[in-house]
N, C-alpha and C positions, 0 to 999 in steps of 0.2 A: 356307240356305247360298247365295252370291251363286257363279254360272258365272263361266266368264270372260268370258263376254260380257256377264253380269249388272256385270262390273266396268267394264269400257269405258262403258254403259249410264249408270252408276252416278258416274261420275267428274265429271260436269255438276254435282251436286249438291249436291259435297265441300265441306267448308271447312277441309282440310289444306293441304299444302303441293307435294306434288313426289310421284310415280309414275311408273314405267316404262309407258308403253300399247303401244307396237309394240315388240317380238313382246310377243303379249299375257303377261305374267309370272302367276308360281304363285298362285292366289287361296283363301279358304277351302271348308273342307269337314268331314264328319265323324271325319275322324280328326285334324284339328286341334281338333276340338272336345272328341274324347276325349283326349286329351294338353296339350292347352293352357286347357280349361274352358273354359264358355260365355261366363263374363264379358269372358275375355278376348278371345277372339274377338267377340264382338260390340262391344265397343271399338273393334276394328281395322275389322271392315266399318262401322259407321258414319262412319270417314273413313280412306278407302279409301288416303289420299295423307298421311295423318297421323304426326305424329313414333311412334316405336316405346314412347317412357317414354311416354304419353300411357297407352296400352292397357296399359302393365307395372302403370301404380301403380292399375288398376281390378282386376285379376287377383285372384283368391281363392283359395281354398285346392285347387280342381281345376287349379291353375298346377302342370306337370308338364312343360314346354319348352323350348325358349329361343326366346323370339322376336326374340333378335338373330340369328337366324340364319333367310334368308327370311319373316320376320315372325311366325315360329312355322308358315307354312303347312306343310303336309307334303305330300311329294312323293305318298306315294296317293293323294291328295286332285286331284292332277292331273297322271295317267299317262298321261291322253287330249291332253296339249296338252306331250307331251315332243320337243323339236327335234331330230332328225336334220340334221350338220351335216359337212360335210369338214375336215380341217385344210387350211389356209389363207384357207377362205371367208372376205368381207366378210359383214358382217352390217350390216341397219340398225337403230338405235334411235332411238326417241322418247321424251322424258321429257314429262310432262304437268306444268309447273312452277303451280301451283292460285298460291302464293303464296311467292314468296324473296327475303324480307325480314329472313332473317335468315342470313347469308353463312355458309361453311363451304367445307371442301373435300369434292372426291369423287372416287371412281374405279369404273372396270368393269374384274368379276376375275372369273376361274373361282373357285370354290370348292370345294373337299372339303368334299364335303357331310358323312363320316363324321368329319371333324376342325373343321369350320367353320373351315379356314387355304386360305388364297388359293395357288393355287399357282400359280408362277414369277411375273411381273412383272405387274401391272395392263396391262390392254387399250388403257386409256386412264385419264386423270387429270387432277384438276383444283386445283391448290394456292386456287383462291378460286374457289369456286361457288356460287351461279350469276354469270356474267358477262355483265349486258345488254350491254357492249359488245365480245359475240364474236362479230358478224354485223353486219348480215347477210348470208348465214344464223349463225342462232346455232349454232356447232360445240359449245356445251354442253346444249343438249337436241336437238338432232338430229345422229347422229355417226354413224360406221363403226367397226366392229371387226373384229380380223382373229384368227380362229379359230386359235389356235396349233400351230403343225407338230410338239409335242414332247409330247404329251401320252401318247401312247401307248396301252398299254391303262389309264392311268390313270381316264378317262372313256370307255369301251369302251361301257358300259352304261347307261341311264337310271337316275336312283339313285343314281348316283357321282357327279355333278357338276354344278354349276349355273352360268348365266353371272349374276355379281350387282351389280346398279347399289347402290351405297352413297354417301350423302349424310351430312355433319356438320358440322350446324351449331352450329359452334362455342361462337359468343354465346351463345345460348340452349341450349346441352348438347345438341340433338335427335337425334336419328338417323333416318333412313329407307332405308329398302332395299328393291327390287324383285327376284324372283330367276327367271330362266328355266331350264328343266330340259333339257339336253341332251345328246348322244352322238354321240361323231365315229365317224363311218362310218368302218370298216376299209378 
């Protein structure tokens, strides 16, 4: 199973497309492996930054997930790299764009992680992503977000909620999503 540092590492090598790298996002582990099978998992760590159907149509019959939702990772799998954060905080991200060459839109949302539904309004959004001509600097892979002041005990706890870079490329059907695990500080 690749750390998360094993994924930073690992991203040199990809021949996907697009990954969140700062704050380093949820990566695999064994309890994606016991819920999502080997197969499928090992689809995904071989390209780390790869569409999501890529890894869905290699999946077998130990497929027990959804890996539209943080890639199938699962949150045990990385409790050691869950953010403690304020509401209002900036936040910085970086997406690692490997290859966008094939346009789509995207946005960054909290996620219920229990219902896989975005809650309240994207962080940020992008009606045609990627945009080489949004820089420089390019504000669609290097951005700010701002930690929402309403969340309440909604995301109180690690577990509950995640912040999720989602990508769709349109033309080509793909999906990709990076997902960070976090908890606003009371």
């Amino acid at each position: 199973m690749l750390t998360a540092a094993a994924v930073l590492f690992a991203l040199a090598g990809v021949s996907g497309h697009a990954v969140m790298q700062d704050p380093v996002p949820r990566g695999t582990g064994p309890a994606q492996v016991e819920l999502c099978g080997s197969a499928l998992t090992t689809a995904l760590e071989k390209d780390l930054a790869g569409p999501i159907e890529d890894a869905v149509a290699k999946a077998d019959a130990d497929y027990n997930c959804n890996a539209y939702l943080c890639r199938g990772y699962q949150y045990e799998d990385n409790v050691d790299n869950v953010k403690n954060v304020t509401a209002g905080e900036v936040m910085y991200f970086h997406i690692d764009l490997v290859a966008g060459h094939h346009p789509g839109y995207a946005n960054v949302s909290v996620v219920d992680l229990a219902t896989n539904e975005i809650i309240g309004d994207p962080l940020r959004s992008w009606g045609y992503w990627p945009n080489a001509t949004s820089g420089p600097p390019r504000d669609d892979i290097d951005f700010n977000v701002t930690i929402p002041t309403n969340l309440g005990s909604t995301c109180d706890a690690g577990g509950k909620c995640a912040i999720q870079w989602y990508w769709y490329a349109s033309g080509n059907e793909q999906t990709y999503e990076s997902c960070l695990d976090f908890y606003v500080e009371a």
